[in-house]
Each structure stands twice: as structure tokens, then as C-alpha cells.
N, C-alpha and C positions, 0 to 999 in steps of 0.2 A: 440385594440386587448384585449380580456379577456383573464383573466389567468386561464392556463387551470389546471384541479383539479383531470383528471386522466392525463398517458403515452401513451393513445390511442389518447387524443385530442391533446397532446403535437404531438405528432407522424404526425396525418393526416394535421392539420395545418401547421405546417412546410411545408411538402410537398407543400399544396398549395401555401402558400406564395412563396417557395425559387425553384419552378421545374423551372422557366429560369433563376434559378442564377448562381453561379458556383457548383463545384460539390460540390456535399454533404460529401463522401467518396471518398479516395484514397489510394492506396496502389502499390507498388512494383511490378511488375511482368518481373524478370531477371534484365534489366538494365535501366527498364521502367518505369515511373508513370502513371497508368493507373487513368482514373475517376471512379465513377459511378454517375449519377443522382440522384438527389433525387424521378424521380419518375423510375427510376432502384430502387430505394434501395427499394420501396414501390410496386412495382411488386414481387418484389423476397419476401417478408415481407408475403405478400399475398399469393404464392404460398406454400412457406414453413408452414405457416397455416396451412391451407386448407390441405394438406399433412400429421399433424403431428393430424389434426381429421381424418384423413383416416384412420390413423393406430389403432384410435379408441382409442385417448386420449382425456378426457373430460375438461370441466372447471374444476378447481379448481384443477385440481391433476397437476406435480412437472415434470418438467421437467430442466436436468442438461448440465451443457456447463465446456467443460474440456478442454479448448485452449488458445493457444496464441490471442491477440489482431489479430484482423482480421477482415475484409469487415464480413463474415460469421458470426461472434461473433454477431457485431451486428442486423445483418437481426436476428438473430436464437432469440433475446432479443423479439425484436422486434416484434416478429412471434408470441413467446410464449404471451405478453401482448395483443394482438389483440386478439388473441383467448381464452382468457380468463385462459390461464396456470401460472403459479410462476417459476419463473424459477430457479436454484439454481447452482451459477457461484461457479465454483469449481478454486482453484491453480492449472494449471500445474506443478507446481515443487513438485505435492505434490507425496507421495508414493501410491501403494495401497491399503494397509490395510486402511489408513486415509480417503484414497475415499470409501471406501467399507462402511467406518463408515458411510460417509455424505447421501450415497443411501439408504442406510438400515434407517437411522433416516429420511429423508424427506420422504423418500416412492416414489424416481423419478422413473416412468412410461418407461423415455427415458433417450438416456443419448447422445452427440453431443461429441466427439471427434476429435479432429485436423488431427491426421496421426498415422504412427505406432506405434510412443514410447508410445500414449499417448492410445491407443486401447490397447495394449498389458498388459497395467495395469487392463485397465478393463477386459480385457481376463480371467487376473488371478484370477480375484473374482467372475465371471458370477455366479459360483455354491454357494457366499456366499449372493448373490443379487434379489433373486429372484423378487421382486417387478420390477425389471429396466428388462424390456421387449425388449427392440430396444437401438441396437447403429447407429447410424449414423457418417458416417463419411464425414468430410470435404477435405480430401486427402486419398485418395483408392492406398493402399501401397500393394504391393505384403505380403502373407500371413492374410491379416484381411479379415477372410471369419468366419462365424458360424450364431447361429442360430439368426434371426432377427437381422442383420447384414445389413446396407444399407448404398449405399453412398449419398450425401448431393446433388447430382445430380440428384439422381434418385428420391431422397423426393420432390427436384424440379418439376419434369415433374409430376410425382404424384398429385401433386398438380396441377400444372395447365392441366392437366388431368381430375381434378373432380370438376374446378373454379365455372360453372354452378350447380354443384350441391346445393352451401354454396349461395345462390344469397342474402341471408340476413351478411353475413361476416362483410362489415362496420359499417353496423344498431347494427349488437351485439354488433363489439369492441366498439361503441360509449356510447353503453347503459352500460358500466361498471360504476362503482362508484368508488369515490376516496377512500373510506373505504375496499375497495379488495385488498386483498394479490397480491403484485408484485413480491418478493422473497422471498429466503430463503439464507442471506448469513452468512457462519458460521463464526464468533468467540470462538478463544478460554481462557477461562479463567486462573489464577494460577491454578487449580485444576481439575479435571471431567475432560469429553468429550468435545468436540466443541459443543455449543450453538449456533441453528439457530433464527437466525436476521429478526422477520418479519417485511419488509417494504411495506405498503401501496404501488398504486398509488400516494396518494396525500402526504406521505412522503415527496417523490421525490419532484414532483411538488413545493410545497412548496417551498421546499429548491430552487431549481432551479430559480424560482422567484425570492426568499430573495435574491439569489447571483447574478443574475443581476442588483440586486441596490447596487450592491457593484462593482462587476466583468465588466467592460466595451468592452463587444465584440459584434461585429456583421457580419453581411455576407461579408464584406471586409477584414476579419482576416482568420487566418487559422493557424492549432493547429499541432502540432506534438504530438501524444497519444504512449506515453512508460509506462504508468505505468499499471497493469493488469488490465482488465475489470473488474478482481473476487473479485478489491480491491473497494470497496464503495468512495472512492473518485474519481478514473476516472470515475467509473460507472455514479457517480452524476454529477458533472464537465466536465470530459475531455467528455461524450459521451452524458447524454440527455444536459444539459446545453446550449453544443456546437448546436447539433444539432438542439435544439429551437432557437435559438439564427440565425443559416445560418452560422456558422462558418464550415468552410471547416477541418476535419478529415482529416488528414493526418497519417496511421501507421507504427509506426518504424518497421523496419525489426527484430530488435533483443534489447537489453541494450548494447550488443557491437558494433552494428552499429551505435547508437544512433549520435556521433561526425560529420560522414559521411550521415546522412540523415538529421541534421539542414541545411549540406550544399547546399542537394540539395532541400531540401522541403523549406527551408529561413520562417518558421516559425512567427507568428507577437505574439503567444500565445503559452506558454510549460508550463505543471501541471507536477511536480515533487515531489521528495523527498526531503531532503536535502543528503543523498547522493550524486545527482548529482552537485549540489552546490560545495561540501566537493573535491568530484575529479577532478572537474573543477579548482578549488581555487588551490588545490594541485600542480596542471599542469604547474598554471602558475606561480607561486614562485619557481619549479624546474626548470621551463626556467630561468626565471630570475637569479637564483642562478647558471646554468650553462655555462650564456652567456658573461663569461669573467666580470671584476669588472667596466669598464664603464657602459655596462648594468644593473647590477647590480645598480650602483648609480642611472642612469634616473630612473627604476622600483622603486626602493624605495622614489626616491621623488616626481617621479607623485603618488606614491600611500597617501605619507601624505598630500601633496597638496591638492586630490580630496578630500582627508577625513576631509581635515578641511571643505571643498568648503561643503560635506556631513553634516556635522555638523551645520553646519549653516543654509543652507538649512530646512534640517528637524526641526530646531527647528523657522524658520520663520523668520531670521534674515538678514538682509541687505547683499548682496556681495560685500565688498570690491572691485575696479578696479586691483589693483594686484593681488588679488588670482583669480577673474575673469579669468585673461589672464592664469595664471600659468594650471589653470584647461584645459581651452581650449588647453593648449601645450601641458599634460598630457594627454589628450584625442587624442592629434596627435601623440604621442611617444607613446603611450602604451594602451589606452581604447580600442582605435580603432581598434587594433587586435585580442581582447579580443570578441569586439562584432561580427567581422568576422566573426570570430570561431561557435558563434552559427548562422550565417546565414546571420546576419545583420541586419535582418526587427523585434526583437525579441522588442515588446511594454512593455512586462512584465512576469514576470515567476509568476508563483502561487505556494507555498509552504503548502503541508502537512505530518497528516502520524508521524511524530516527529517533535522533536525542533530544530529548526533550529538554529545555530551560530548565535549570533548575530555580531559577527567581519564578522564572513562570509554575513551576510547579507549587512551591511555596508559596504564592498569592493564593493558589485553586484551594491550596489546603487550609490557610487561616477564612479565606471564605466557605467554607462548609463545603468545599467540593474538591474532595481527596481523589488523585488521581494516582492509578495502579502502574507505572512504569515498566513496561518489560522488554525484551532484546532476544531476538529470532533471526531467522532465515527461514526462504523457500528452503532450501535443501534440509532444515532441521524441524520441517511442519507445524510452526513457527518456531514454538516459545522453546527458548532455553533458561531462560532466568526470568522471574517477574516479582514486583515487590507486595507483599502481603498488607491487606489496610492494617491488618493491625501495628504491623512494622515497620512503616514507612522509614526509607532511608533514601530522602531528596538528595541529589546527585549521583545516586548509584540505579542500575536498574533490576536491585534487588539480589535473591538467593536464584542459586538454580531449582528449578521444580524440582519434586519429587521422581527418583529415577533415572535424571539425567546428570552425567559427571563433566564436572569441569575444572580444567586448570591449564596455568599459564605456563605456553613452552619456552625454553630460555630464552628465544630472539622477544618474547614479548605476546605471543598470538594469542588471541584464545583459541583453543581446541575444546572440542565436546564431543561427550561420544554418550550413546542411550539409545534405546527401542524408535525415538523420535528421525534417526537420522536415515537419509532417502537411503535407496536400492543405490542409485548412482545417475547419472549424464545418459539420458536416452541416445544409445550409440557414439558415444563420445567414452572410450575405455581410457582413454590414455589422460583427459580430465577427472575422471573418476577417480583412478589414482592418483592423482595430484592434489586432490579434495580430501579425500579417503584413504588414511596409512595401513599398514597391516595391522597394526593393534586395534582399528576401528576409531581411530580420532578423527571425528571432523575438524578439518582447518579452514577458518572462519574467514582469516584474511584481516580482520580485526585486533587492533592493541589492545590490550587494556588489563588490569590487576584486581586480585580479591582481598579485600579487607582482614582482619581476623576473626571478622564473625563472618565472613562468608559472602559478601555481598560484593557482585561484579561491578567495575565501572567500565567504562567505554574508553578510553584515551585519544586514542586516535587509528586511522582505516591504515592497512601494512599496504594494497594495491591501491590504486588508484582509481577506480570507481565511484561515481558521486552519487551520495544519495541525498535528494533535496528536502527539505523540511517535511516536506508534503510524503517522505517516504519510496518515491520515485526512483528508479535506480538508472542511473545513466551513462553512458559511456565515450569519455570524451576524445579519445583519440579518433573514431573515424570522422567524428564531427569535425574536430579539428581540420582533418587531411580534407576535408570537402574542402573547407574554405581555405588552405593552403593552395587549391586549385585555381583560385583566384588572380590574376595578375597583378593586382592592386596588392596583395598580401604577402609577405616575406612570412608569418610567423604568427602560430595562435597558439593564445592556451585557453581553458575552459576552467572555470572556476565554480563553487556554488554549492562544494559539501556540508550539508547542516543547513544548508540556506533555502531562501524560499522560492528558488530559482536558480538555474540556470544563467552564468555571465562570460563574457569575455574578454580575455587582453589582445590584443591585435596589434603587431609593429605591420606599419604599413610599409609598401617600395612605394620608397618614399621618388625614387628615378621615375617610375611612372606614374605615380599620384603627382608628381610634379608638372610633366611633362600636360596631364590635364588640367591642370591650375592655371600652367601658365596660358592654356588657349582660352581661358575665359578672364586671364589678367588679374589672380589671384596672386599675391604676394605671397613667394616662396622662401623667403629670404631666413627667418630664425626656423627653424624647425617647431618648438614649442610654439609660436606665434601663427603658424601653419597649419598644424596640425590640431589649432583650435577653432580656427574658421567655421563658423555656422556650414559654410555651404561645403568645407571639405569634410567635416563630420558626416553628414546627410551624405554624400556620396559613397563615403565608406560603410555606412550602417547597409544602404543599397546594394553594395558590392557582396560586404562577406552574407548579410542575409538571402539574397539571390541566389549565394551558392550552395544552399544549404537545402535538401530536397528528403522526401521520404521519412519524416522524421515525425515522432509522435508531440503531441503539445508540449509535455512534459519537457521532451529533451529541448526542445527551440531554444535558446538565448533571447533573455529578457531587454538586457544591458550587455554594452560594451565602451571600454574606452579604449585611447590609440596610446600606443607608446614611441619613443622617437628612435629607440638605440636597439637592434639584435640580439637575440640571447647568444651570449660566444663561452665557448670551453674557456677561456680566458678567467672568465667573471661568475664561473663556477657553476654558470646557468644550463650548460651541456654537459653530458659525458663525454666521452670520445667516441662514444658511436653517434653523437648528434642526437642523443636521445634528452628532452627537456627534462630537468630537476626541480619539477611538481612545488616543492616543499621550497627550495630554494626561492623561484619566482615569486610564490605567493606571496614569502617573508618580505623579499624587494618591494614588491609595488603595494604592498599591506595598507598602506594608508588610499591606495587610489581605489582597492576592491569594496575596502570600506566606504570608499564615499560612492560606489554603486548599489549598495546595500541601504544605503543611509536614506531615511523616510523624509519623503519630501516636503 
């Protein structure tokens, strides 16, 4: 089999190889798992097409998808690459002013929404959008009616309505080149607007390749997909990957269903966060902690048991006959129920998006549930490095794939450069350069150093961008300047890289936080004894939260606490343009961020 070098050949190949395999897709409906085919998924791919040139949308112009993971999602991907469209996967969690941004800067033609929450946003910017012509929708909810307003049903019969007219349709998708635009997906930087990500066909491709000389799946496995389509790791992984590969798509109902559909889909393959790791991990040390102090003992000594049995293991070393057996008993007392839980049939988890624990890693793995760590970006489609089961190296996130180069520049960065790395910043030349040197390095923005065998680790981020456990990417300076807006606030910083959330430091004016104390007869007098008042807390949490508007879940602020004193150039916490030193703050108030983190 050659490897294919667009998503059209990737696409129509599969099909032929895997139409008598199992299904391709699967999903929910009520208390059911229904299939589809793969040559369902490649009928409906076809007609939705063919349908969305009806409406008189050409190559090369942008068409955007605003949904939950769904059968739909990806025909609507799939549709759009066949017929020579980019398509440009949008967050459902996001607001709509920030959707309004992404339509207006791609220029999408169409726009593919889920149901009403997610119409209703668009509703509200129709008059800011003029470029986005047609919504479509994949659930037809009472009140989504206006102008070029269709449901995902009727794009269907449309399409297979005017099938004979397109009688060249394959012949084109095939004649695309791997040098064509596939999307547009945004990231956003510390600073500016969200920056669109052009990924090739042969991006993908690429990548998709590399990771199966790493990733071991095929048409006997089958995947459970939680994480969004709109995020460049399932997009590459959990959906073309799988799908070349003939692995069976299985989609979660929800992230709250997720515990309840390992059960019933028994998954052999899960692409995650670590998030899901973190509350997994979590779950089972509050069982263990709950279940009376015999419990308690087995759990804690099957757990150092495995972790020695882990230890040795990964480093290639002999297994003693005693720890042998200990393992094994540990695995009858306590693993066992562990792997239950996701299903049972689980070969491997794949981890990206953030850093994963490494203790958390190391528990997955002496419990029989080895997890693949790997380290991407949007603009590198994802994967750059990922670690091999057979070579697990906890703490690192592995080797670089095959075909892609990487190494550290003197300040520390990592750079990479391969077939994997985007086209550049859709209309943004002067970021592309700045991303992208002449020799072709991407600069990651990322710290971190290689081993002598080869293995990348992560150290620390070079800009200031937080990405939250969950993988989230966020950007704290405007957020900041919102709440700098506030008259009650001198001073914000935004905390919460690696974390599971989003936090804040806030020095309050304290002149007029006072100035309202004192008309309700609050004692102003020590500052520290002040500024822990039940009732002046709650007023401040009211103030900076109130002023904080447009903002997707992700980025909101969980937690915050007050500080009494300014950051001054003095105490090393400014520069001299007044700009805050990130690194500096954190180390100061280190113990109070931690005790925002700290589980209740």
C-alpha cells in the first residue's frame, strides 16, 4: 500500500480496503450503538459534496464546522476535502463574538452547526458576517429558521438530487495535490487575534504515516473519540489516523459520559488529555482513602509493589520471582478493577495537548494501562515526538517521529522542521516569519532538551501562553487588561500553566476597596486582616469576574486570591516598561497559587 500524500486518497482507500470490515463510525442513538459503514460514511461524504457545490461554493473558498464530535463532523470534513474546500473547525464552547472573529478572518462561505445553542450564536452575528452565506444545521430545533438556513438533511437529498450532474466528483477529489490547503484552524497567541493554521493535505498525511510507525492500530481495535475534532490532535490521530488505519470510531456522548461509554464501547485505543488521567488517578486514591484502613493498606502496597515491578521493567531489567508474584496479586486486588473501569480491552492510551504527570504516568503503567506521551502543535499537525510502547521513557515525551528533525537552539527552544509543518499564518506574513526561519525551523516557543538516546523533554514554555491541563490554550494578557478595567483593581496576573484551570493574583486599590468598606463599617485598618474579610473577598471575586466578558469556558478563572502590595520595578516584579515578570510573580506568591490548586 503507498502512502497517501493527499485526505482524498487517504479517504477513498480506506473505504476500499475496510467496506467488509467492521464499521468505520459509531455513535449513540438513545440507549443504542448504532454503526455506519464505511461505504455509508462515503455515500453521505459524496452527497453532502455535491450539495454544498450546489449551493454554489467553489474550491478553495472555507467552509466552517461548529459541533460536537459526531458521525456528521466528520462526513461534513470529509465532504469539504473531496470537493476541494478548507474547512475551518471551530470550539463549540466558544462565545460568539470569537466565532464572528474566525468567519470574518477566513472568509467561510458556510458555516455547519450542531442544534440550537450553537445556531443561536450564529444568529447573533448573521449581520456581523456577511461573507458566511448558509448555515446548516445537523439538528433542526424549533426556532432556527432565516435566511439561508438549511438542515444537514436536506443538504443530503440536495446532493444526491444533483449526484449525476458532478459525474467527474472522484476524478477531481483525486487530482488534488498534497500542497492544498486542508484547513484553517485557529490558535491563539499571548497577544492579537487567533492566528489561522494552514494545514496542507500532505501535513496530515504525513504525520499520519509517521504515527503509525510509532502508534500500533488496526482494523481490530477501536477508539473512543472525546476529545474535539476542532482540537488538531484528534483531528490527526483520533479521526484520519484511525480511519486509515480501519480502526472503528466510536463517539463519546459527552466528557461526562465518557466513564459510562468506556463501559459500554470496551474501547482497545483512548487519545486524551491528561486531564483525564489526573481524574481517573484522583478517583482511585479517594476510593482507596475511603474504604476503611485494610483497604487502604492492599491499595498502597499493590501500588509500590507494581511500581517497583514498573521500575524495572522500563529500565530493562530482570524480574525477580517475588515481586513477580506480588505484581500479579496486586493486579488481582487492585489493577484489575482499575482496568474494568475503562472497559477492559484498553491496549493503550495516547497522551497529549500538555504534560502529563509523570507519577501519573507511572501508576497507568504498573496498572496495565501504558500510556503513549506525545508533544505537538497546531501548526506542526500535531505530533512531533511521541513515545513508543515499547520504549516507554516516563518523563520524556519520547523520540521524534519518523521524518521529522529536531533540535535545541542555543537560547534553549525547541525547533522542528519536516513535511509535518503548516504552509504558515493565514494572512499574517510577518507572524509566519517569526514562526518559520529560512532554513525551515519551526520555533515552537517551547524549552526543553534531548537525551542521548534521543528522547525530548519539555522544560518549560519561552512565551507566556498557558496551556491548562485539559490542553486548552489561553491567553492571559487581554484577560488580564479586562479586569485592569475595573476600578477596584490596580493589578492582575493569570496563572494556571500545566494546571487544571485557569487562576488569579489580583492586588486590589485598596483607596477604593476601602472607601466601600468603610460605608458598610468594615474594618480597614491592617491590610492582611482586610483583605480577608468574608464580605470584601465576595465583592472582589464580583468585581474582577464582572469584568471579564466574551470569553470561552476554558479561559474563565476558576480561583483567585488578593494580594496586599503592587508589583514595583523596585522588587524586580516589573521591567521598566511596566511590563509584569511572569516567572518572577509566580516564584513570590508560590505558596498562595499552590494553595489555589490545592484539593479541597
Amino acid at each position: 500500500m503507498n502512502a497517501p500524500e493527499t485526505l482524498n486518497e487517504l479517504f477513498f482507500a480506506a473505504v476500499e480496503r475496510f467496506s467488509s470490515k467492521r464499521a468505520a463510525l459509531r455513535y449513540k442513538d438513545g440507549d443504542v450503538w448504532r454503526d455506519i459503514t464505511h461505504q455509508e460514511v462515503a455515500r453521505r461524504v459524496h452527497h453532502v459534496a455535491v450539495g454544498l457545490i450546489e449551493l454554489g461554493i467553489r474550491p478553495g473558498e472555507r467552509v466552517a464546522i461548529l459541533s460536537e464530535n459526531r458521525p456528521e463532523w466528520a462526513v461534513t470534513d470529509f465532504a469539504c476535502l473531496t470537493a476541494g474546500f478548507a474547512d475551518v473547525p471551530i470550539y463549540p464552547t466558544l462565545p460568539a463574538a470569537q466565532i464572528a472573529y474566525l468567519l470574518n478572518d477566513s472568509g467561510a462561505r458556510a458555516i455547519f452547526v450542531e442544534n440550537s445553542l450553537q445556531y443561536d450564536k450564529v444568529a447573533a452575528i448573521r449581520d456581523e458576517v456577511s461573507a458566511t452565506e448558509h448555515v446548516i444545521a445537523f439538528d433542526v430545533q424549533e426556532g432556527m429558521e432565516g435566511p439561508g438556513v438549511i438542515s444537514f438533511q436536506e443538504l443530503v437529498q440536495r446532493g444526491a438530487a444533483a449526484e449525476d450532474k458532478h459525474p467527474n466528483y472522484r476524478k477531481d477529489a483525486l487530482s488534488a495535490k498534497g500542497g492544498d490547503l486542508a484547513t484553517l484552524i485557529y490558535t491563539s497567541g499571548t497577544t492579537g487575534p487567533p492566528k489561522g493554521v494552514m494545514l496542507t493535505h500532505y501535513n496530515f498525511c504525513s504525520n499520519v504515516v509517521s504515527a503509525l510507525k510509532v502508534l500500533s492500530v488496526g482494523p481490530d481495535d477501536s477508539a473512543l473519540s472525546l476529545l474535539p475534532l476542532s482540537h488538531s490532535f484528534e483531528r490527526m490521530a483520533g479521526h484520519y489516523t484511525m480511519f486509515h488505519a480501519g480502526v472503528t470510531i466510536n463517539y463519546a456522548e459527552s466528557i461526562e459520559q465518557v466513564p459510562a461509554n468506556l463501559q459500554e464501547v470496551k474501547p482497545t485505543v483512548v487519545l486524551s488529555v491528561p486531564r483525564l488521567f489526573e481524574k481517573i488517578y484522583a478517583r482511585v486514591l479517594e476510593n482507596a482513602m475511603a474504604g476503611g484502613a485494610l483497604k487502604r493498606r492492599i491499595f498502597f502496597w499493590a501500588r509500590r509493589n507494581a511500581e517497583r515491578w514498573a521500575d524495572r521493567t522500563l529500565a530493562g531489567q530482570p524480574i525477580p520471582a517475588v515481586l513477580a508474584f506480588k505484581k500479579k496479586l496486586a493486579d488481582r486486588l487492585v489493577f484489575s478493577k482499575l482496568r474494568a473501569r475503562t472497559g477492559g480491552r484498553v491496549r493503550f492510551f495516547v497522551s497529549g495537548g500538555a504534560p502529563l504527570n509523570p507519577e501519573i504516568a507511572k501508576f497507568f503503567y504498573a496498572a496495565g494501562l501504558a500510556i503513549q506521551e506525545g508533544y505537538g502543535l497546531t501548526e506542526t499537525s500535531p505530533v512531533i515526538a511521541v513515545n513508543a510502547i515499547e520504549n516507554l521513557r516516563i518523563g520524556t515525551v519520547g523520540r521524534p517521529i519518523p521524518g521529522v528533525e529536531v533540535k535545541i537552539a542555543p537560547d534553549g527552544e525547541i525547533i522542528c522542521r519536516g513535511p509535518n509543518v503548516m504552509q504558515g499564518y493565514y494572512n499574517k506574513p510577518e507572524a509566519t516569519q517569526e514562526a518559520i526561519d529560512e532554513q525551515g525551523w519551526f520555533h515552537t516557543g517551547d524549552i526543553g532538551d534531548l537525551d542521548d538516546d534521543g528522547f525530548l523533554k519539555i522544560t518549560d514554555r519561552k512565551k507566556d501562553l498557558i496551556v491548562t491541563a485539559g490542553g486548552k490554550k489561553v491567553a492571559p494578557q487581554p484577560i488580564e487588561n479586562m479586569i485592569k478595567t475595573n476600578k477596584y483593581v490596580l493589578n492582575a496576573v493569570m496563572v494556571g500553566d500545566k494546571r487544571k484551570f485557569p487562576a488569579l493574583l489580583v492586588v486590589p486599590n485598596l483607596e477604593a476597596l476601602s472607601k466601600w468598606a468603610g460605608e458598610r463599617n468594615l474594618s480597614v485598618d491592617q491590610p492582611s486582616a482586610f483583605l480577608s474579610q468574608p464580605d470584601v473577598v465576595a465583592k472582589m471575586e464580583r468585581e474582577v469576574m464582572g469584568s471579564l466578558r466574551d470569553l470561552a469556558s476554558f479561559e474563565m478563572p476558576k480561583k483567585m486570591t488578593l494580594l496586599e502590595q503592587d508589583f514595583t520595578i523596585e522588587n524586580g516584579e516589573l521591567t521598566p516598561t511596566l511590563k509584569v515578570k511572569r516567572r518572577v510573580v509566580e516564584d513570590k506568591y508560590r505558596d498562595k497559587i499552590e494553595a489555589l490548586y490545592a484539593e479541597e
